[in-house]
N, C-alpha and C positions, 0 to 999 in steps of 0.2 A: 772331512774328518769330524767326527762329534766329539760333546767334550769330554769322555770319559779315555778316549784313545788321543786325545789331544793331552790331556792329564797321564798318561800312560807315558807315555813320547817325553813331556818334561821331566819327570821321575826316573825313566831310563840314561838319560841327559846326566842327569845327577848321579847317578850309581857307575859312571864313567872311571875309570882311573885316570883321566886325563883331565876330570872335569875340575876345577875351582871359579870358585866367585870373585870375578872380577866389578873393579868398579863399572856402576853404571849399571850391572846386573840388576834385575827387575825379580821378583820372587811373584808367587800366584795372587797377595794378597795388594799388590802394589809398592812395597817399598824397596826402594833403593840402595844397595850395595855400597856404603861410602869405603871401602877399605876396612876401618875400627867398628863399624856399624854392626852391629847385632842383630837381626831381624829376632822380631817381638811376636808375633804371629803365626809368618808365613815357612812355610819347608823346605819349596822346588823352585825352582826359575821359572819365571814365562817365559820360555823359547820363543811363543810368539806374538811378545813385545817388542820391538824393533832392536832397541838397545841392546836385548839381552841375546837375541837375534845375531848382532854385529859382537858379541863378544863369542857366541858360539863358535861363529866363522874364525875369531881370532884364535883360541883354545884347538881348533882344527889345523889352521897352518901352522902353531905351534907343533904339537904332535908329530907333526909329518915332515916341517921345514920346508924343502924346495920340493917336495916329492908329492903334489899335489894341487891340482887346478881345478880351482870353484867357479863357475860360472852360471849366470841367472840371468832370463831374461823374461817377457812376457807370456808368464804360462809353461814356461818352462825353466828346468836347473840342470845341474850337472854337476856333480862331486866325481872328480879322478885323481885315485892313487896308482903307483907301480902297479898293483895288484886287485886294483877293486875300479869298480863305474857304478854309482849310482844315479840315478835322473829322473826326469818324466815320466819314462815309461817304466820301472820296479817300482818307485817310491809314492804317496802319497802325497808329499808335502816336501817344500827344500829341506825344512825345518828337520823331515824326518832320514833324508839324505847326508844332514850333516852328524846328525845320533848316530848314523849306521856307519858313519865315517868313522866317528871317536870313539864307540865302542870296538871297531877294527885294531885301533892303532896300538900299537905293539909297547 
């Protein structure tokens, strides 16, 4: 993925109605989501900074609750809901299976 659809993907993230800034959230410019923290700079999330990564996933089984299994392994992911599958083979990225997850969610 280049970076302008890599940038496209976290901005989508954001425009989620599902989406909020959790702590530990990482923004594009590098700083850190304390809770009170204002980001000074930055707009969007790095999706793909680890942390803000692992908050995505969290922000997803919120959404969804029990109604949905994320799983990732070497080269391959898998997001399932009641009603959707995304993986390996439609997606580009997990990162961009978990956007296509939270922008579903009701």
């Amino acid at each position: 993925m280049n970076k302008e659809a890599a940038v496209e993907l976290c901005k989508r993230a954001l425009a989620c109605k599902h989406w909020r800034w959790i702590i530990g959230c990482v923004n594009e410019v590098g700083e850190c989501y304390a809770g009170d923290h204002l980001f000074y700079l930055g707009t969007y999330p790095d999706i793909f900074q680890p942390a803000t990564l692992g908050c995505l996933v969290v922000l997803v089984q919120e959404a969804y609750g029990d109604k949905v299994v994320i799983s990732q392994g070497n080269g391959w992911w898998s997001v399932e809901t009641d009603h959707y599958r995304w993986d390996d083979d439609n997606t580009t990225s997990f990162q961009e299976a978990l956007v296509k997850t939270l922008e579903a969610a009701k």
